[in-house]
N, C-alpha and C positions, 0 to 999 in steps of 0.2 A: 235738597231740591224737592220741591212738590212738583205731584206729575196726577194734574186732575183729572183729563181726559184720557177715557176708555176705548176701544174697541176691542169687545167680546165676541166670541163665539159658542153658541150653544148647538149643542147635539137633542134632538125631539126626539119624541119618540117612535114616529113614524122613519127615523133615520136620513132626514133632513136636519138640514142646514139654516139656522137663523144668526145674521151679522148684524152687530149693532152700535150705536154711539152714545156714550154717557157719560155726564161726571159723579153719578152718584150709583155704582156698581151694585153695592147692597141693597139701594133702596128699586134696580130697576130689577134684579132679578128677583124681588119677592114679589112686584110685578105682574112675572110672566108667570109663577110660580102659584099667582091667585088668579091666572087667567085673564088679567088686563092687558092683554097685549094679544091683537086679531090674530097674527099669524100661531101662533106658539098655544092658544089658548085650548084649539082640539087636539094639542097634540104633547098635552102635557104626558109624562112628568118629562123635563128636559135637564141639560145636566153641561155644566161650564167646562169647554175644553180644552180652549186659549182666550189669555186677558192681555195685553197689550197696551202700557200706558205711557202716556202723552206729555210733558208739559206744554207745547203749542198746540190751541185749538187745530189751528189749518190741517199741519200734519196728521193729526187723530183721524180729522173729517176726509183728508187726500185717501188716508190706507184706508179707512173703510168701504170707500167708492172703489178701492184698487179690489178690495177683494170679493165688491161685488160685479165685478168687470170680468170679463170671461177668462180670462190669463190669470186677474187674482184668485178665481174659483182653482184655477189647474195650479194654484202655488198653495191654494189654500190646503190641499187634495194632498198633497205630494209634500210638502214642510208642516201643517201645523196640528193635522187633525192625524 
């Protein structure tokens, strides 16, 4: 079973929170990692703390909307980080 779709969590280093959606993991967290990415870029170095993968796009795209929803933040909080 292939399971393309991502939803990652990085930990920054100002101790925030960046959620994200991808099918190519490797290639988005070198990324943020060279600072192409606005949110994460002053706040390097960041560090992968849950990956989460998918084979239906929709599903990928629902939970990452879920965990940017105020309830997926306090499930985020509390299960995954």
């Amino acid at each position: 079973m292939k399971l393309p779709y991502a939803v990652y969590i990085l930990k920054c280093k100002d101790n925030t929170y960046y959620t994200g959606f991808t099918t190519k993991i490797k290639s988005r967290l070198n990324a943020h990692n060279k600072g192409e990415v606005h949110y994460t870029k002053s706040r390097l170095p960041i560090k992968l703390i849950h990956l989460s993968l998918f084979e239906i796009k929709q599903k990928a795209y629902d939970f990452e909307r879920y965990l940017k929803s105020g309830s997926g933040i306090a499930f985020r909080n509390k299960r995954l980080v």
